[in-house]
ChimeraX commands (.cxc) that place a marker at each C-alpha (Angstrom):
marker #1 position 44.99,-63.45,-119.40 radius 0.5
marker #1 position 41.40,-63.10,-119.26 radius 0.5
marker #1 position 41.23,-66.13,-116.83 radius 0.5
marker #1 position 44.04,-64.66,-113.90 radius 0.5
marker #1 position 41.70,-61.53,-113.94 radius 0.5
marker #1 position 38.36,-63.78,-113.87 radius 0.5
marker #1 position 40.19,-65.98,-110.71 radius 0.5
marker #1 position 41.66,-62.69,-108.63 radius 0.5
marker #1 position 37.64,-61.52,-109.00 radius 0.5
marker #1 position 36.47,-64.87,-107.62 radius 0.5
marker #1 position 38.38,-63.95,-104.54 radius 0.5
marker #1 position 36.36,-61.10,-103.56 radius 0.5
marker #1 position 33.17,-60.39,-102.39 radius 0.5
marker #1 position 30.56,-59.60,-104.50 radius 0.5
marker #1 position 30.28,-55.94,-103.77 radius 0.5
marker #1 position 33.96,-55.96,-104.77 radius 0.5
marker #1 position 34.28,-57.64,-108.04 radius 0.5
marker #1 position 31.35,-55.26,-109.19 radius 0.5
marker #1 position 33.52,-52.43,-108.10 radius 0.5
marker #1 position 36.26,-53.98,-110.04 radius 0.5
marker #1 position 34.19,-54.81,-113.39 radius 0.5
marker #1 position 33.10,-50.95,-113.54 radius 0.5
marker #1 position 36.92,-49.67,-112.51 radius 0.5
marker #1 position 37.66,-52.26,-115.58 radius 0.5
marker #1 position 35.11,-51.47,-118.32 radius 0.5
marker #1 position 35.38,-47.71,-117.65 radius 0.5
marker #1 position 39.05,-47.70,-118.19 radius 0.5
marker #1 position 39.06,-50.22,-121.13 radius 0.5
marker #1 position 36.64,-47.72,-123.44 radius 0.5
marker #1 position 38.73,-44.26,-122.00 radius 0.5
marker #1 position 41.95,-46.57,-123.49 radius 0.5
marker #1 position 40.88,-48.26,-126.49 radius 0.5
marker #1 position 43.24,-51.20,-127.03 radius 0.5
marker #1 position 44.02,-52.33,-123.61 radius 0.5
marker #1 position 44.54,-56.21,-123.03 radius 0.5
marker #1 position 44.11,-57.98,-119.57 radius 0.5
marker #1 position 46.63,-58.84,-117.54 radius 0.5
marker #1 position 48.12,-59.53,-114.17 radius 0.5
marker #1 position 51.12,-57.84,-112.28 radius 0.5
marker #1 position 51.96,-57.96,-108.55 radius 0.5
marker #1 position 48.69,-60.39,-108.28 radius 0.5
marker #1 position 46.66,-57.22,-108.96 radius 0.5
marker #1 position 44.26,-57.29,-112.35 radius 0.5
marker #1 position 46.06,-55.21,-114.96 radius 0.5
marker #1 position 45.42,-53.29,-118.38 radius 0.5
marker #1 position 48.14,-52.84,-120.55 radius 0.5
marker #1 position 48.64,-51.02,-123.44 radius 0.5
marker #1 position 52.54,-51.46,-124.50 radius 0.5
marker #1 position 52.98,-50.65,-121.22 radius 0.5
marker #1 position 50.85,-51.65,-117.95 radius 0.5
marker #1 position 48.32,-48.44,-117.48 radius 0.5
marker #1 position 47.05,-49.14,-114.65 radius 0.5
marker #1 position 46.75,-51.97,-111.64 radius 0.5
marker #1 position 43.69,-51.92,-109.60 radius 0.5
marker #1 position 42.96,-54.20,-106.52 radius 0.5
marker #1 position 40.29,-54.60,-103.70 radius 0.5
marker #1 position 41.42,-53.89,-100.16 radius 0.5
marker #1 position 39.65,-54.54,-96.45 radius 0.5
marker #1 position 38.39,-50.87,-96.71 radius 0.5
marker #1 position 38.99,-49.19,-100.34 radius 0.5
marker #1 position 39.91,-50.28,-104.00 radius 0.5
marker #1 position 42.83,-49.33,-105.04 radius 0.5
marker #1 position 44.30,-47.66,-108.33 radius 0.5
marker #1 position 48.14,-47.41,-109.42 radius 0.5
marker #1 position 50.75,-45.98,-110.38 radius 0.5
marker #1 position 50.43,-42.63,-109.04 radius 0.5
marker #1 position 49.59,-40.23,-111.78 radius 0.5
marker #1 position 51.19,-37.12,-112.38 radius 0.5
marker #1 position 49.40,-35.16,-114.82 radius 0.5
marker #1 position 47.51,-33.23,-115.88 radius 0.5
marker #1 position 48.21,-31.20,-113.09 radius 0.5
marker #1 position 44.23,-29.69,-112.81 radius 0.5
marker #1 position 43.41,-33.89,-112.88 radius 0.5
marker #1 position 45.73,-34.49,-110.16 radius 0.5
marker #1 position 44.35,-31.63,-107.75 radius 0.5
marker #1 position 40.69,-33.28,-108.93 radius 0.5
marker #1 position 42.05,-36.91,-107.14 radius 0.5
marker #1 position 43.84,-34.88,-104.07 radius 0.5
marker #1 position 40.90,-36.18,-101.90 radius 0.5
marker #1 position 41.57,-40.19,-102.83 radius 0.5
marker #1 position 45.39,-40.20,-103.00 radius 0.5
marker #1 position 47.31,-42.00,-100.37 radius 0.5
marker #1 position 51.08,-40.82,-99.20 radius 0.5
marker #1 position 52.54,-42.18,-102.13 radius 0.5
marker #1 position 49.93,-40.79,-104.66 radius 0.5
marker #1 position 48.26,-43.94,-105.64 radius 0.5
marker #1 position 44.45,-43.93,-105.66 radius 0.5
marker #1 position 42.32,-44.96,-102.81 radius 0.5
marker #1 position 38.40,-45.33,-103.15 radius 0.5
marker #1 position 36.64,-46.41,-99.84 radius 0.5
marker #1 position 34.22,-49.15,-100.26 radius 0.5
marker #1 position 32.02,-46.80,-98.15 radius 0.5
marker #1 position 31.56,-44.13,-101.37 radius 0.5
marker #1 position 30.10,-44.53,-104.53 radius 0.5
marker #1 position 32.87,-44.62,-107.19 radius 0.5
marker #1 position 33.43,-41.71,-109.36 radius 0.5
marker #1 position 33.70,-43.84,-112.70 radius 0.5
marker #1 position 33.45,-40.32,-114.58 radius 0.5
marker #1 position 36.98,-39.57,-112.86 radius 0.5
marker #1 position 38.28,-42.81,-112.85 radius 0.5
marker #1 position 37.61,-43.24,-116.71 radius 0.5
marker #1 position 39.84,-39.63,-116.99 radius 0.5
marker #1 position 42.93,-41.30,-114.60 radius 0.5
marker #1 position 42.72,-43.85,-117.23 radius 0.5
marker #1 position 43.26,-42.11,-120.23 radius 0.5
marker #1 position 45.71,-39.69,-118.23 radius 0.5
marker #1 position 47.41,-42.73,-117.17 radius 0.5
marker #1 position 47.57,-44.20,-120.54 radius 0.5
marker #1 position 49.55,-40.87,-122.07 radius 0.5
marker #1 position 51.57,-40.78,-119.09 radius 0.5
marker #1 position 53.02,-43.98,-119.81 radius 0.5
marker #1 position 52.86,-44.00,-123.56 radius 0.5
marker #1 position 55.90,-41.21,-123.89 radius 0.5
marker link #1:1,2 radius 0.2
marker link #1:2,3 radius 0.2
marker link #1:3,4 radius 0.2
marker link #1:4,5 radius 0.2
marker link #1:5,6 radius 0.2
marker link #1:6,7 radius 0.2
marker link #1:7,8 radius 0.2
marker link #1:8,9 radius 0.2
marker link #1:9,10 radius 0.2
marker link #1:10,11 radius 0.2
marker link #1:11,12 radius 0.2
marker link #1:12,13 radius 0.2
marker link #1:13,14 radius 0.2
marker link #1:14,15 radius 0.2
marker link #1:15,16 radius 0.2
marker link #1:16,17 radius 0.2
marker link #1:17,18 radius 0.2
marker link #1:18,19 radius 0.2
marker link #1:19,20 radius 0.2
marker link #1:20,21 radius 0.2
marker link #1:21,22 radius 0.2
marker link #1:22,23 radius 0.2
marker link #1:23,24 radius 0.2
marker link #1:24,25 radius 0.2
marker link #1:25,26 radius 0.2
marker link #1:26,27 radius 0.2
marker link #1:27,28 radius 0.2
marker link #1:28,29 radius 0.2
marker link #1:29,30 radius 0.2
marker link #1:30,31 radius 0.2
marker link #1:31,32 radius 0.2
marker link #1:32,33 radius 0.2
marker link #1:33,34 radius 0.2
marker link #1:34,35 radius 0.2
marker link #1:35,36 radius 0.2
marker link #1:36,37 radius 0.2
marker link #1:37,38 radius 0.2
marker link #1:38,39 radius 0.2
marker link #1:39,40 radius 0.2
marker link #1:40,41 radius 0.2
marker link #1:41,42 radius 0.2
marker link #1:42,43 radius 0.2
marker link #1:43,44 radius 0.2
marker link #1:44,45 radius 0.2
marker link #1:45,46 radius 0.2
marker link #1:46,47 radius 0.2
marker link #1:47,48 radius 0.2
marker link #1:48,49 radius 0.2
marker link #1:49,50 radius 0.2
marker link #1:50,51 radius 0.2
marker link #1:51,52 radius 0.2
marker link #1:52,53 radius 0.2
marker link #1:53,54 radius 0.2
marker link #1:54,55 radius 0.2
marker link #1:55,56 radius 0.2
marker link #1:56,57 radius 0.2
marker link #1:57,58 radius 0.2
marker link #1:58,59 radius 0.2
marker link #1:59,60 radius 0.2
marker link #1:60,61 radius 0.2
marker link #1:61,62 radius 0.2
marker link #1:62,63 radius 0.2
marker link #1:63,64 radius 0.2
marker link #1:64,65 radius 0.2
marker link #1:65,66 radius 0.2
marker link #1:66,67 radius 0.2
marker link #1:67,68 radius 0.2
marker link #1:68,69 radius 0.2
marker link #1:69,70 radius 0.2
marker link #1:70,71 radius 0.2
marker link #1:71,72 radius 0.2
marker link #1:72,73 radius 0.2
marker link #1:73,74 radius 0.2
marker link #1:74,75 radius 0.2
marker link #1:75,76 radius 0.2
marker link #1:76,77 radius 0.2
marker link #1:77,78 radius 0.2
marker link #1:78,79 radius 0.2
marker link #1:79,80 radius 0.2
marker link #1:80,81 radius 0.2
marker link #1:81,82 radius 0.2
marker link #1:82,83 radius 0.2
marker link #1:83,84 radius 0.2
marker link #1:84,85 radius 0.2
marker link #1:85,86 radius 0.2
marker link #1:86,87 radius 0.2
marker link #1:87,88 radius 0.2
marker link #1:88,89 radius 0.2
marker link #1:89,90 radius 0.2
marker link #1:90,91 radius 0.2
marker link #1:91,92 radius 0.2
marker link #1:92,93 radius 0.2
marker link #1:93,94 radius 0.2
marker link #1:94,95 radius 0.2
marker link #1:95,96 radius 0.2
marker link #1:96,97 radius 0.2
marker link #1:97,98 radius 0.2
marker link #1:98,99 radius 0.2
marker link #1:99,100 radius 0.2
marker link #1:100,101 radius 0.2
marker link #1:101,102 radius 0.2
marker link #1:102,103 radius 0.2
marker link #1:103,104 radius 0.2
marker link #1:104,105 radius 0.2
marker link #1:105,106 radius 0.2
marker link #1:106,107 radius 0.2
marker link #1:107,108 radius 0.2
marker link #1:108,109 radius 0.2
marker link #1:109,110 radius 0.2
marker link #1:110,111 radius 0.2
marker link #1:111,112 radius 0.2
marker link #1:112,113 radius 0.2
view
């Protein structure tokens, strides 16, 4: 559904959908295999399962589901997870793609058992 993610991106602003691309690519080559889709009108990868959903916000991008380990990875995100342990990354900070790339792949295992 290469087009649903290409018309949620249209939405935002510009600073946004680049956010979005990187959040994209860098998960796509941490979890080779992944296919585009959409889920609670958020852009989607799935692989089997969904791995992750990621969406722009007024004030942060947003990541989900919540991961839950490794348990080293999740003390590593303590600073960006919200109350319900889903990942928030203020507009107002430079991403941390390096990380990111890592939630992916954790994500991906996670979700593959």
């Amino acid at each position: 559904m290469e087009n649903a993610h290409d018309s949620y991106l249209a939405t935002c602003d510009e600073a946004s959908r680049k956010r979005l691309l990187a959040i994209r690519d860098v998960i796509e080559k941490a979890v080779p295999g992944t296919t585009r889709t959409m889920a609670y009108q958020m852009p989607a990868l799935r692989k089997g399962r969904i791995v992750a959903y990621f969406a722009s916000f007024k004030h942060h991008i947003g990541i989900y589901p919540p991961i839950k380990s490794p348990s080293e990875l999740v003390a590593e995100l303590a600073p960006y997870a919200g109350p319900n342990g889903n990942l928030s990354f203020p507009h107002k900070q430079e991403l941390p793609l390096e990380l990111i790339g890592r939630v992916g792949a954790a994500l991906a295992g996670q979700y593959a058992r």
